[in-house]
TORDO-855773 format. One record per atom (N, C-alpha, C, O): atom name; x, z, y. Coordinates in steps of 0.001 Angstrom, whole numbers, plus 524288, in hexadecimal, padded with zeros to 5 digits. Each point is the difference from the previous one (the first is absolute). Layout:
N
 atom    c1    c3    c2
   CA     X     Z     Y
...
END
This chain:
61
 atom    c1    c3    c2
    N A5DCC A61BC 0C197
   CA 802CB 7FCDD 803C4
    C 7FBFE 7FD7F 803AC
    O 7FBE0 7FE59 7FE29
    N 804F5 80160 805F4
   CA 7FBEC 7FECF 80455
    C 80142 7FB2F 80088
    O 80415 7FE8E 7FDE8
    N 7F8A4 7FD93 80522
   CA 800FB 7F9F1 80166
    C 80457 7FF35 802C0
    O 801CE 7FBBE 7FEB0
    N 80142 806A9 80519
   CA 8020D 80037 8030D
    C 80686 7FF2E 7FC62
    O 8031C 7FC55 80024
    N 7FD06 807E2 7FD61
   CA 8035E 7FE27 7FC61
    C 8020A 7FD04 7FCF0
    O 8045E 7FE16 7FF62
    N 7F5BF 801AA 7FDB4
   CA 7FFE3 7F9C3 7FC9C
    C 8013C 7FC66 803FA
    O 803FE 7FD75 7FF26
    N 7F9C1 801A8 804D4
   CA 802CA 7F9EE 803A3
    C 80417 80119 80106
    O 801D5 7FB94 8006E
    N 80132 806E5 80058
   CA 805BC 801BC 800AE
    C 8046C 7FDD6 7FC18
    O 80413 7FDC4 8013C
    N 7F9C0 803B2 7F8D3
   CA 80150 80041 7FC0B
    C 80056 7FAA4 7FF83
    O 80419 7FDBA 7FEEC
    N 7F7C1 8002D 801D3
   CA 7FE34 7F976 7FDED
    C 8038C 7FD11 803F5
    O 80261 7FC49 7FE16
    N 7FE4E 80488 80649
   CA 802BA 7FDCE 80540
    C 80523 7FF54 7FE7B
    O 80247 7FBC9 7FF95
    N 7FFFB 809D5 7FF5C
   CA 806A5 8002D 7FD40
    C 8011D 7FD3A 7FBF7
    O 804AE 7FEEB 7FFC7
    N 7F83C 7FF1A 7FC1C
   CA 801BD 7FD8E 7FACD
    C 7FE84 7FAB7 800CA
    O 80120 7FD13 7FC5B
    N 7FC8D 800DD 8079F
   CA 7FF09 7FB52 80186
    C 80344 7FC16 8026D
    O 8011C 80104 80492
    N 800E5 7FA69 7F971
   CA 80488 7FC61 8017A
    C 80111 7FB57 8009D
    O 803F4 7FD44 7FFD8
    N 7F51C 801E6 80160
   CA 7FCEE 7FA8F 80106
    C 8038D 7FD8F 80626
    O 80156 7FB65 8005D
    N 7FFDF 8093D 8049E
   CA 80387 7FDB4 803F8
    C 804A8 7FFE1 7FF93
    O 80295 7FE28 8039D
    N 7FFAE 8039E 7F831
   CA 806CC 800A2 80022
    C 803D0 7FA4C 8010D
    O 803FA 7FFE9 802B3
    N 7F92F 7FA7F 7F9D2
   CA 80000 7FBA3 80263
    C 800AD 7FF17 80434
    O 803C6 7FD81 801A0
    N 7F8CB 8044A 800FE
   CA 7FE40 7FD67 8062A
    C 8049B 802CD 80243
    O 803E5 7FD88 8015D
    N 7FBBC 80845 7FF22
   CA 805A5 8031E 804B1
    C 80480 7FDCC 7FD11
    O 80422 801AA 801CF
    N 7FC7B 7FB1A 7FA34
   CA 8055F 7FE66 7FF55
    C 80138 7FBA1 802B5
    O 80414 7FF95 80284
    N 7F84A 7FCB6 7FD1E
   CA 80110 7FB8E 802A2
    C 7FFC6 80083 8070E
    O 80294 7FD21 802DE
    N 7FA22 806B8 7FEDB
   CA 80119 800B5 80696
    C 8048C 803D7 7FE77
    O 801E2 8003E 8046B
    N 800C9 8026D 7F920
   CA 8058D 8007F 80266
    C 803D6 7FC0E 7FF09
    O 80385 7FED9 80311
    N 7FBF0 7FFC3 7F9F1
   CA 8047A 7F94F 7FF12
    C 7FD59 7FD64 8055C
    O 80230 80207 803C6
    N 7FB5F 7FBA1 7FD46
   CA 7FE8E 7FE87 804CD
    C 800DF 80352 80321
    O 804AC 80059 7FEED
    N 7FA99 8038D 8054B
   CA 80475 80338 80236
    C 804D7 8013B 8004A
    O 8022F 80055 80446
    N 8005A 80093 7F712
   CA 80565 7FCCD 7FF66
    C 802D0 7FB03 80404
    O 802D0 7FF9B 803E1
    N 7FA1A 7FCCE 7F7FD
   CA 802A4 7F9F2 80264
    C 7FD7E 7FF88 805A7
    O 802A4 7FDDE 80368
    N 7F7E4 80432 7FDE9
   CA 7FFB5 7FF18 80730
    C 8039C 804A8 80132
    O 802E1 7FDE3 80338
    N 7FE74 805D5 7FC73
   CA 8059C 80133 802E9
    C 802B1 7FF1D 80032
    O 80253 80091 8042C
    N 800A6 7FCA3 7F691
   CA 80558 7FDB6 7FF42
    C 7FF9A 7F9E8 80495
    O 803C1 7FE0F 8024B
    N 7F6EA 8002B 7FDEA
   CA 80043 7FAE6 80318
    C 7FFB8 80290 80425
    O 7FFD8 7FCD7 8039F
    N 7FFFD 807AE 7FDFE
   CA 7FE87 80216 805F7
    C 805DC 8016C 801D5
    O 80112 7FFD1 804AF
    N 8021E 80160 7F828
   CA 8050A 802B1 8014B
    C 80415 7FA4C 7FDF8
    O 804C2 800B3 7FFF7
    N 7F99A 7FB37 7FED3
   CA 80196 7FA42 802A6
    C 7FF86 7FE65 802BA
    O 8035F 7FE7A 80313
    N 7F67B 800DD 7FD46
   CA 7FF5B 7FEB0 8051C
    C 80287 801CA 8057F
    O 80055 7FCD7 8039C
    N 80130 8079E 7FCCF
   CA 800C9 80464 80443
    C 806C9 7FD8A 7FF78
    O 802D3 7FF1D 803CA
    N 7FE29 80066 7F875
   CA 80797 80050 7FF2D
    C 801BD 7FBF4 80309
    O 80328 7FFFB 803A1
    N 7F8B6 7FA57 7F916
   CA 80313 7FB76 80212
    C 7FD15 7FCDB 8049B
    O 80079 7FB7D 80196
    N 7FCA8 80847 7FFC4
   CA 7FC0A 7FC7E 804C1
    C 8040A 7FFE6 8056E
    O 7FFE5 7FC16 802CB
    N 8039E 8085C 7FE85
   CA 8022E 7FF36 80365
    C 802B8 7FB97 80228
    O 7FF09 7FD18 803B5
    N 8063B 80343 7F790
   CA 802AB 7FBF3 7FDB7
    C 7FC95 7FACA 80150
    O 801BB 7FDB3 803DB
    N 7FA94 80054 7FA39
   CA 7FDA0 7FBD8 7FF63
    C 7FDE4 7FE5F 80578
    O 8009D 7FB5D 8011F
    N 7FCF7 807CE 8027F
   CA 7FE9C 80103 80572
    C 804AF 7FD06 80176
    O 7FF12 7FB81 8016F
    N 8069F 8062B 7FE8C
   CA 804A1 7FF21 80507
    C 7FF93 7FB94 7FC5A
    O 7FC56 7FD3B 8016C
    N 8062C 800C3 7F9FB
   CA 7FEF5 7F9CC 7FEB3
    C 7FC24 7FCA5 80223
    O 800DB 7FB48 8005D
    N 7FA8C 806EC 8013E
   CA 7FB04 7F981 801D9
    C 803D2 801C2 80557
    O 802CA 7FC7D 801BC
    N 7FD63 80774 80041
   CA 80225 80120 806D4
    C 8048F 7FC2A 801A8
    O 80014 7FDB8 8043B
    N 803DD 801D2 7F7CA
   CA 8053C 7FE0F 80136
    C 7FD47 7F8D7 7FE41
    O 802A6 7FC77 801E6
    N 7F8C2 801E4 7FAF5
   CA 800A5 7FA0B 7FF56
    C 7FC0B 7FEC4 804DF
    O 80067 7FBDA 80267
    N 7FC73 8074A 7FEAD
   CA 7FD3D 8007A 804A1
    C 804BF 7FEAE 8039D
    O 8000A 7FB4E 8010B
    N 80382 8071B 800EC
   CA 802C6 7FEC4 80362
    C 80449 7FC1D 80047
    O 8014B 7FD5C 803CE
    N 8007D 802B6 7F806
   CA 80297 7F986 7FE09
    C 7FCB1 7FBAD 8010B
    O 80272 7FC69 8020F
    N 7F80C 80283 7FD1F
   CA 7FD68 7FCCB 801BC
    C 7FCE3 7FF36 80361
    O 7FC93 7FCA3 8003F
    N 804CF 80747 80339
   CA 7FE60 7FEA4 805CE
    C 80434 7FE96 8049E
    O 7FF21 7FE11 80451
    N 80669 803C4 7F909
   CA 80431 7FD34 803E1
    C 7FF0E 7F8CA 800CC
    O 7FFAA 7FC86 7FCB2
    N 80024 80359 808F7
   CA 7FDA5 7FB84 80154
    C 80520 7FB07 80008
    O 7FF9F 7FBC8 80246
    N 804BD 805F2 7FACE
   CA 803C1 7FC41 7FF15
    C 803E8 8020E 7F9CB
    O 8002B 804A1 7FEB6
    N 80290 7F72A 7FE38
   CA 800D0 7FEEF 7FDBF
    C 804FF 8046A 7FDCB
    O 80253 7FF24 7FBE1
END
């Protein structure tokens, strides 16, 4: 068996990062899930400051 193999071999049975890519996909997850909130209710929330914005600039009662 040549070196090339053996590191191959040694590389595949190795599971010292399996930790780590679990936790950046749970983190990928929840920043999309906050990205596809963000995106849902930002509109919504936009015309709300727009409409108290404009309620409180009518210059009478």
């Amino acid at each position: 068996m040549n070196t090339t193999q053996k590191n191959l071999r040694t590389l595949a049975a190795d599971t010292s990062g399996a930790a780590f890519v679990e936790y950046v996909v749970i983190l990928m997850v929840v920043t999309l899930i906050a990205a596809v909130a963000t995106f849902s209710l930002g509109r919504p929330f936009v015309d709300y400051y727009r409409f108290a914005q404009t309620i409180l600039a009518v210059p009478f009662p």
